[in-house]
C-alpha positions in Angstrom: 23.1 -2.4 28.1 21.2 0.7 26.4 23.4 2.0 23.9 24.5 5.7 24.2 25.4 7.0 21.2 24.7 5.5 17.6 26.2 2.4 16.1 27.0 3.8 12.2 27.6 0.8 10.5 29.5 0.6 6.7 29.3 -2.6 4.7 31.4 -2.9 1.7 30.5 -5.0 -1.1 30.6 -6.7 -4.5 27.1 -6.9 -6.5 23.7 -6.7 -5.5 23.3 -10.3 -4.6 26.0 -9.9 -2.1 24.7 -6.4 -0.8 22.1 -8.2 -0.1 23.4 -11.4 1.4 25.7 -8.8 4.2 23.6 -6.9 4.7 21.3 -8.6 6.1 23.8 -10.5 8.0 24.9 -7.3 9.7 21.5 -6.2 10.6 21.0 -9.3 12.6 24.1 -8.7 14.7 23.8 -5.3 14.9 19.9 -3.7 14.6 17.8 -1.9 17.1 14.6 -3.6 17.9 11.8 -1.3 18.5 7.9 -1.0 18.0 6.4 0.9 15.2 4.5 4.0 16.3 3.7 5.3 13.2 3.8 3.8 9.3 3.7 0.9 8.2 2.7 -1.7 10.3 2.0 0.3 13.3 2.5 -1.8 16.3 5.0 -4.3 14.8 8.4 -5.0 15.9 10.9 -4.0 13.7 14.9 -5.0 13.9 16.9 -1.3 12.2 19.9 -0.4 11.7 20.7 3.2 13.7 22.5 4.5 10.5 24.0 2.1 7.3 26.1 3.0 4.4 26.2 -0.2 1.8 28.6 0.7 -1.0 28.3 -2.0 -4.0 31.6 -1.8 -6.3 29.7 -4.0 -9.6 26.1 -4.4 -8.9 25.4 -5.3 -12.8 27.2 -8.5 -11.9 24.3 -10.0 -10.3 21.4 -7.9 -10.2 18.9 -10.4 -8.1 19.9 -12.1 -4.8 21.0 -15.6 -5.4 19.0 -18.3 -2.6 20.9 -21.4 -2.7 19.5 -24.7 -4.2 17.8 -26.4 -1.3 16.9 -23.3 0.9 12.9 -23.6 1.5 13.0 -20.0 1.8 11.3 -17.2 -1.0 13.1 -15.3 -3.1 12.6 -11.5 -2.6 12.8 -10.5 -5.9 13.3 -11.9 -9.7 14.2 -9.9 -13.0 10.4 -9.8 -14.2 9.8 -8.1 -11.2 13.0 -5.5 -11.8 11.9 -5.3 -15.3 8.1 -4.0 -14.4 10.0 -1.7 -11.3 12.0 -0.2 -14.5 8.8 1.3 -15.8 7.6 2.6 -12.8 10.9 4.5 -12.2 11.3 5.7 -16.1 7.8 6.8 -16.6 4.9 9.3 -14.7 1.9 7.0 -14.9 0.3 6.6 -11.9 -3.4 5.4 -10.4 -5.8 7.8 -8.8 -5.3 5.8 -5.6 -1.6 6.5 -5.6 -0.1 10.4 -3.9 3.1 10.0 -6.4 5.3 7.2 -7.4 8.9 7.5 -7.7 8.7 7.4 -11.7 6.2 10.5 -11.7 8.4 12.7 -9.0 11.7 11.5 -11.5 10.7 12.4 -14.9 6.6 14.4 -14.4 6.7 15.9 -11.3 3.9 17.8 -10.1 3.1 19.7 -7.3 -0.7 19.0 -5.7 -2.2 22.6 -4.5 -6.2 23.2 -2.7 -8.7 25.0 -4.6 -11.8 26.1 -3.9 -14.2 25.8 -6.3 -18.0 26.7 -6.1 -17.8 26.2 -1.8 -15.9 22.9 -2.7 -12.6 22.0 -2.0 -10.7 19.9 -4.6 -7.1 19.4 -5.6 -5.2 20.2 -8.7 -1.8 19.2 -9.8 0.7 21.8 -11.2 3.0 20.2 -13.9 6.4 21.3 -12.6 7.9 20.7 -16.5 10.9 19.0 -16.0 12.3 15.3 -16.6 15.2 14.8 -13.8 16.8 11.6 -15.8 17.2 13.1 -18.8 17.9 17.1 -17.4 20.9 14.9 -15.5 22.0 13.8 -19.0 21.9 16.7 -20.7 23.8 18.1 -18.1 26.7 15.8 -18.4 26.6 15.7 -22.0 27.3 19.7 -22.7 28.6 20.5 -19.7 31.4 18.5 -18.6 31.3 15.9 -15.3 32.7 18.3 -12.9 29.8 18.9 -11.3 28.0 18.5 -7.6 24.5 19.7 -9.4 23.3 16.3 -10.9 20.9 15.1 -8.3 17.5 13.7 -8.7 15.1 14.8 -5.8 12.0 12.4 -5.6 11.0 14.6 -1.5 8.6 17.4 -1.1 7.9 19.8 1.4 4.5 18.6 1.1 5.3 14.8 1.4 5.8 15.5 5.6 1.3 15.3 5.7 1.4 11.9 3.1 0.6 8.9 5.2 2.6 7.2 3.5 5.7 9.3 2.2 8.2 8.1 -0.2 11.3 6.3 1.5 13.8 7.1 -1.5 14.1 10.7 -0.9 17.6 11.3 -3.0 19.3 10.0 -6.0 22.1 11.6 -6.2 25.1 11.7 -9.3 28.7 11.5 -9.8 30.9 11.0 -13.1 34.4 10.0 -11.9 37.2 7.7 -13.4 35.0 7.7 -16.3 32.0 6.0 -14.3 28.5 7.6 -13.8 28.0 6.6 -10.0 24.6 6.6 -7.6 24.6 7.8 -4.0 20.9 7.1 -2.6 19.1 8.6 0.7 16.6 6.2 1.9 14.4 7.5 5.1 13.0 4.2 5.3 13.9 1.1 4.3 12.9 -2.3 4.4 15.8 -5.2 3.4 13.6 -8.1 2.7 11.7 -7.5 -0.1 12.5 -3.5 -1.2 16.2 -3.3 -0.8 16.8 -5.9 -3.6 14.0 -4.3 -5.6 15.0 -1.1 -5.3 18.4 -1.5 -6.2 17.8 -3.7 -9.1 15.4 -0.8 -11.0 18.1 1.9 -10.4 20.8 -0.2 -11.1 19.0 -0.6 -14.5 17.9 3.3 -14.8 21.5 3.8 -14.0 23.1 1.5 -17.0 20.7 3.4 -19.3 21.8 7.1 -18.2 25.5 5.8 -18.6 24.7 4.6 -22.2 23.2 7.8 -22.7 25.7 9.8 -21.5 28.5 7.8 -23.5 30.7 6.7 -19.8 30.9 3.5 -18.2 28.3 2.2 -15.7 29.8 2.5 -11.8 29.1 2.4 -8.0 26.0 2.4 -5.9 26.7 3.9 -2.4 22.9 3.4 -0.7 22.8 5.5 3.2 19.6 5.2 5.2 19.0 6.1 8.9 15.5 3.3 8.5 17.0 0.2 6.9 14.8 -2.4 8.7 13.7 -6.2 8.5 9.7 -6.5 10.2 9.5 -9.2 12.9 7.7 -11.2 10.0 11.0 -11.9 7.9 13.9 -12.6 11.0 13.3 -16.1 10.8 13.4 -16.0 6.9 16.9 -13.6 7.4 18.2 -15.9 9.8 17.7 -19.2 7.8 19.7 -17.3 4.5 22.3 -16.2 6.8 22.9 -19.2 8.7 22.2 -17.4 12.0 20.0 -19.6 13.4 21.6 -19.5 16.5 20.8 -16.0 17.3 17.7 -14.8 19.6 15.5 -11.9 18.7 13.1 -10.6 21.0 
């Protein structure tokens, strides 16, 4: 039967690794399956959640997702992986084939304006002069923590005509019970590969802006109306879940 309204779904957990493991549990019981008209992999099935909040309590405890000994299945991600993801989120670099990267739109944002020059239109970027991470800091540091003003935006305006726009959209800050907390806005999302990627780099940008800011490290609350798996990973889902049982069409 068609579903009427959404199906919110909130999945409480411990680390990363077990994020991870119910997460995609849940989205095999509980996703929408539909076909991409437009992004990535136009014309693909994908399986989505209609709306997912995944609260991790510890997610320093284990950073990577755990595939047990004997499962002939990839892992998604390792810690040389996270490690490399660090720098892209802590620094601006970025190729001339890339709009942005998250790392750029966090700590050298600029904003990309039309010119025209001599009956030729080119592009210029406008530094915007500001470091997010370590603004955030600051802010904590001589300020105080009672404050709703510590958020991170890596969204533009502009981003709505990027063929590819970022997913992460929001990483927004909280200092409470002497913990520096993340609450992330994901537009899109997918669980195989990103989700444990993701995580892992801001778990780590997160442990360093705690240190910084002298308070403990805390929570990650993740929402995202586009948390997906592509028809190409259900099997691979199914067989670390156990769920072999269940059809996808």
């Amino acid at each position: 039967m068609e579903r009427k309204f959404l199906e919110p779904v909130f999945i409480d957990t411990f680390d990363l690794d077990d994020a991870w493991f119910q997460t995609l549990s849940q989205i095999l019981e509980k996703g929408h399956i539909y076909t991409i008209n437009r992004g990535s992999y136009e014309g693909q099935k994908r399986l989505e959640f209609d709306f997912v909040t995944v609260r991790v309590r510890k997610p320093s405890h284990q950073i990577i997702p755990i595939i047990p000994e004997g499962m002939s299945i990839p892992a998604p991600t390792d810690m040389d992986y996270i490690q490399g993801y660090l720098s892209y989120l802590m620094t601006g670099s970025k190729t001339e084939t890339e709009d942005y990267t998250y790392g750029e739109r966090l700590v050298d944002p600029k904003v990309k304006i039309k010119q025209n020059v001599e009956g030729k239109e080119m592009f210029k970027d406008i530094p915007l002069n500001v470091n997010q991470i370590e603004e955030v800091i600051r802010m904590y540091k001589e300020k105080g923590y009672g404050t709703n003003q510590a958020t991170m935006e890596i969204g533009m305006p502009s981003d709505i005509k990027l063929a590819d726009p970022p997913c992460l959209r929001i990483i927004d800050t909280r200092i409470r019970y002497g913990k520096l907390h993340f609450v992330l806005y994901f537009r899109s999302w997918d669980l195989w590969g990103g989700f444990p990627s993701n995580l892992g780099g801001l778990q780590l940008v997160k442990q360093y802006m705690a240190e910084e800011i002298g308070v403990d490290d805390g929570e990650i609350i993740a929402v995202s109306k586009g948390l997906h798996l592509y028809d190409y990973s259900w099997d691979l889902a199914k067989m670390r879940t156990n769920k072999q049982n269940l059809k996808l069409a």
